[in-house]
Residue frames as a rotation matrix with the C-alpha (Angstrom) as fourth column:
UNK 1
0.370 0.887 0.278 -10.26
-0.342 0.408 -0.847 7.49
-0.864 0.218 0.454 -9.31
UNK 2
-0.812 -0.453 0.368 -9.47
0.200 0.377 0.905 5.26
-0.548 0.808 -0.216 -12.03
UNK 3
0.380 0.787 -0.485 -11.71
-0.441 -0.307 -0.844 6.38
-0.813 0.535 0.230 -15.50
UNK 4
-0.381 -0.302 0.874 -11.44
0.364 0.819 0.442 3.47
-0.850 0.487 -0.202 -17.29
UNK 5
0.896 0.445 -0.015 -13.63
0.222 -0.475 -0.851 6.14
-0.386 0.759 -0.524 -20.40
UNK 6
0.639 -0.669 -0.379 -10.76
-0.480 -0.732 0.483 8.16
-0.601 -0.127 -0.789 -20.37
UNK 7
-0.342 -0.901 0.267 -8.49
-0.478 0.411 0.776 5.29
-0.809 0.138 -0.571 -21.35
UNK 8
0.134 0.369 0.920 -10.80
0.692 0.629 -0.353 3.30
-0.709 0.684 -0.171 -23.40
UNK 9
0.926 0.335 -0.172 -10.85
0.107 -0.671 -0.734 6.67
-0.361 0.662 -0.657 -25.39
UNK 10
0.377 -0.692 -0.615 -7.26
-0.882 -0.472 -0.010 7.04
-0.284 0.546 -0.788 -25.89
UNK 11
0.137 -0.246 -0.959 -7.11
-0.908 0.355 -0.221 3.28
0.395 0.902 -0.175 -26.82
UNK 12
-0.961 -0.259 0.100 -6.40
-0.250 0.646 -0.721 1.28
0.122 -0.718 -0.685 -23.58
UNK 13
0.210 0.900 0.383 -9.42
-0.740 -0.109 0.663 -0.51
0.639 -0.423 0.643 -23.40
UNK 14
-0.609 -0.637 -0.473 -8.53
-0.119 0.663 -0.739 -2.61
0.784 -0.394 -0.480 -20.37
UNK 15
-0.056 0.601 0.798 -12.05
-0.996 -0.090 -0.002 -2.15
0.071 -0.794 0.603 -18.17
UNK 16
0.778 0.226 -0.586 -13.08
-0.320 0.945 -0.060 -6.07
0.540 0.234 0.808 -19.24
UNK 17
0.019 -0.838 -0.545 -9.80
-0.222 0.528 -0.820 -6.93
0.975 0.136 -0.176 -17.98
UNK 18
-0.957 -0.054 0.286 -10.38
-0.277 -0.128 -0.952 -6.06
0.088 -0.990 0.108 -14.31
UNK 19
-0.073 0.978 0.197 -14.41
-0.997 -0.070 -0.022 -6.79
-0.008 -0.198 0.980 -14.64
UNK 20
0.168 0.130 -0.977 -13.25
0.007 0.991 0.133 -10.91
0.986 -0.029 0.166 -15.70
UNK 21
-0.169 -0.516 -0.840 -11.57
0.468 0.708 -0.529 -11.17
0.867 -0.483 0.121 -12.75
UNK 22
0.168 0.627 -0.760 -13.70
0.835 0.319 0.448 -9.36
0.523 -0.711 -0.471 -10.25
UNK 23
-0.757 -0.421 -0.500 -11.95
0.585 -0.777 -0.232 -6.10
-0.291 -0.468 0.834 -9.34
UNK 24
-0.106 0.477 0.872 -15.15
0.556 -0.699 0.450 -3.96
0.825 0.533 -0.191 -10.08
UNK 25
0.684 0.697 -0.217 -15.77
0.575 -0.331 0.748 -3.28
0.450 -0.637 -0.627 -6.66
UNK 26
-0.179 -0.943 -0.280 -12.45
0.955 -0.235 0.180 -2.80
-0.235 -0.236 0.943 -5.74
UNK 27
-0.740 -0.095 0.666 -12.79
0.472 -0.778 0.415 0.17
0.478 0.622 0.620 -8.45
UNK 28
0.485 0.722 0.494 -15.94
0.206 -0.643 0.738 1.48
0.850 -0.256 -0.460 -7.26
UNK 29
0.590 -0.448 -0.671 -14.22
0.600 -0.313 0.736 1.88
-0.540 -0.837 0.084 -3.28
UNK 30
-0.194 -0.960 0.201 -11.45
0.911 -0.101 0.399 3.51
-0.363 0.261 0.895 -5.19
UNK 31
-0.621 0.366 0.693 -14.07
0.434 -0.576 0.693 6.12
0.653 0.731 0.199 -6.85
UNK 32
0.188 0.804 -0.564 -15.27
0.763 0.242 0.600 6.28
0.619 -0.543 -0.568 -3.73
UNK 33
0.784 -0.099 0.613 -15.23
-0.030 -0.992 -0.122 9.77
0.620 0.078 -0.781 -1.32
UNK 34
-0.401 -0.915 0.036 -11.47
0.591 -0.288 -0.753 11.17
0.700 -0.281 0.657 -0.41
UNK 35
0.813 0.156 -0.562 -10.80
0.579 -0.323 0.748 12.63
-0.064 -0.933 -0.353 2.83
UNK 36
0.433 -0.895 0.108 -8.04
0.674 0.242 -0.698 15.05
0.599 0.375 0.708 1.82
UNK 37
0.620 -0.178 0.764 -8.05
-0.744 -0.441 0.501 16.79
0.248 -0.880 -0.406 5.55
UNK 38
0.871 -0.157 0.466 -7.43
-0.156 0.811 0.564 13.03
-0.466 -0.564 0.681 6.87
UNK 39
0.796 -0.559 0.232 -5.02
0.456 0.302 -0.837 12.56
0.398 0.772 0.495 4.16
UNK 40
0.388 -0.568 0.726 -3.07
-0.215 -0.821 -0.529 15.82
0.896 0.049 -0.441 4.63
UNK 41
0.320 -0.427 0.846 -2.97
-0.947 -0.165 0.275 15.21
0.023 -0.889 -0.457 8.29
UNK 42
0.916 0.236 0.325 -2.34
-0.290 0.948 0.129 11.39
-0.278 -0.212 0.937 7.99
UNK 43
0.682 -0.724 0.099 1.10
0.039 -0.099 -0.994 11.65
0.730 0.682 -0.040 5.42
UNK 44
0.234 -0.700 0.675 3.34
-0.682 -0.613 -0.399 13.98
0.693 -0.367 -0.620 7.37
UNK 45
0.245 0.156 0.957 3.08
-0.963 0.151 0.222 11.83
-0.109 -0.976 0.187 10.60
UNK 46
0.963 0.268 -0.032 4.02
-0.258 0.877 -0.406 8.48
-0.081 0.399 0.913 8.44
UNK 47
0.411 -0.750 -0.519 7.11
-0.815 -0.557 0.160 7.23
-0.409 0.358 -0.840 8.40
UNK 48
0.916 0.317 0.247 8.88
-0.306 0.948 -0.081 5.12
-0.260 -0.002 0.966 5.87
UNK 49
0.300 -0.558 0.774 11.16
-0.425 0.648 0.632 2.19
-0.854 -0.518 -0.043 5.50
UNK 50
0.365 -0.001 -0.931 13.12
-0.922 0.143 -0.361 1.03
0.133 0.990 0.051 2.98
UNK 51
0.800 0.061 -0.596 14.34
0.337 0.777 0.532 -2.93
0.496 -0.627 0.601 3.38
UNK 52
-0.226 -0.944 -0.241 17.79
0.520 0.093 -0.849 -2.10
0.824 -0.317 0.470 4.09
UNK 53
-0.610 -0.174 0.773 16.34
-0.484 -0.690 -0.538 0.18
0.627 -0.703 0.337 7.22
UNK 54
0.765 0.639 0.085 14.19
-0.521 0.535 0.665 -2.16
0.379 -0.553 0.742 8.21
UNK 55
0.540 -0.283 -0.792 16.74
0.189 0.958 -0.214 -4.76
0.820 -0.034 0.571 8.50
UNK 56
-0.249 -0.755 0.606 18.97
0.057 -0.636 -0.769 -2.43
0.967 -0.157 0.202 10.21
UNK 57
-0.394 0.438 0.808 16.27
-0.800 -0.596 -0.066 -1.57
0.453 -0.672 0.585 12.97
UNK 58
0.851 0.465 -0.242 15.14
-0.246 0.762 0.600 -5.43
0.463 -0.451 0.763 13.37
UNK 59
0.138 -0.948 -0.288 18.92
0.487 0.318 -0.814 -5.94
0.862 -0.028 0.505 13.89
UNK 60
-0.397 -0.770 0.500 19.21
-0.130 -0.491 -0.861 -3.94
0.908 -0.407 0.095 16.31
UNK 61
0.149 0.540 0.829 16.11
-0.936 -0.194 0.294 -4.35
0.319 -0.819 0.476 18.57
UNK 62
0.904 -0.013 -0.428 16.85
0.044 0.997 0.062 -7.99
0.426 -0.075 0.902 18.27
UNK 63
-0.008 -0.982 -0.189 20.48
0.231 0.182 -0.956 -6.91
0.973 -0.051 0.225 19.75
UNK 64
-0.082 0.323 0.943 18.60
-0.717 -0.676 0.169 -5.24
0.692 -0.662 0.287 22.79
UNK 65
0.084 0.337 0.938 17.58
-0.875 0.476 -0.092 -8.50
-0.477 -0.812 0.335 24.22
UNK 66
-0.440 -0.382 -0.812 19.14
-0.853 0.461 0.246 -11.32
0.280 0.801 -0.529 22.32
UNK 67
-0.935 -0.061 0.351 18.15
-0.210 0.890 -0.405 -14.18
-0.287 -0.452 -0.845 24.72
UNK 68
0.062 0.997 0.055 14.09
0.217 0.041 -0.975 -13.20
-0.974 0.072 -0.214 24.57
UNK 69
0.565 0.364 -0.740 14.47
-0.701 -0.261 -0.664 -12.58
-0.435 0.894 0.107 20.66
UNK 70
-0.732 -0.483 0.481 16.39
-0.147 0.801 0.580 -15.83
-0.665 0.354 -0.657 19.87
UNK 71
-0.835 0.197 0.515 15.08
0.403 0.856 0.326 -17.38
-0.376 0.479 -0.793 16.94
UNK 72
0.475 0.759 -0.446 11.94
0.255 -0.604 -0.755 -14.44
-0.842 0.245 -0.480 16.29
UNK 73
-0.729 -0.471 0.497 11.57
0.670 -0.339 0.660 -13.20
-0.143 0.814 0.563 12.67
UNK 74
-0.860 0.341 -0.379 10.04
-0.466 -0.827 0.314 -10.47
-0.206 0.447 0.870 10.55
UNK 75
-0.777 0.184 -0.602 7.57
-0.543 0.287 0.789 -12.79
0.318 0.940 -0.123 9.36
């Protein structure tokens, strides 16, 4: 949860900043209720990529079957 009190109290007042330009709701989902079963189980099972391993791993599936991955990008 972002507590935009919190900050305003230690000087950052920066709510107005996110309220011109529409992010309130945004904040309110954000303040909204945590699953930290779903969470807990949801992490572990994630895995990530940094680019250089991505690239590494398109390279390679793209070596699996060059003909049917001619010309196919990330993008």
């Amino acid at each position: 949860p972002v507590d935009f009190e919190a900050l305003r109290v230690n000087g950052f007042e920066v709510e107005k900043f996110f309220t011109d330009q529409g992010w309130s709701k945004f904040f309110v989902i954000l303040n909204g209720p945590v699953y930290p079963i779903l969470v807990k189980d949801f992490w572990p099972r994630c895995e990530v990529f940094d680019k250089i391993e991505a690239e590494k791993e398109f390279a390679l599936k793209v070596a699996e079957d060059p003909e049917n991955n001619k010309g196919k990008t990330r993008e």
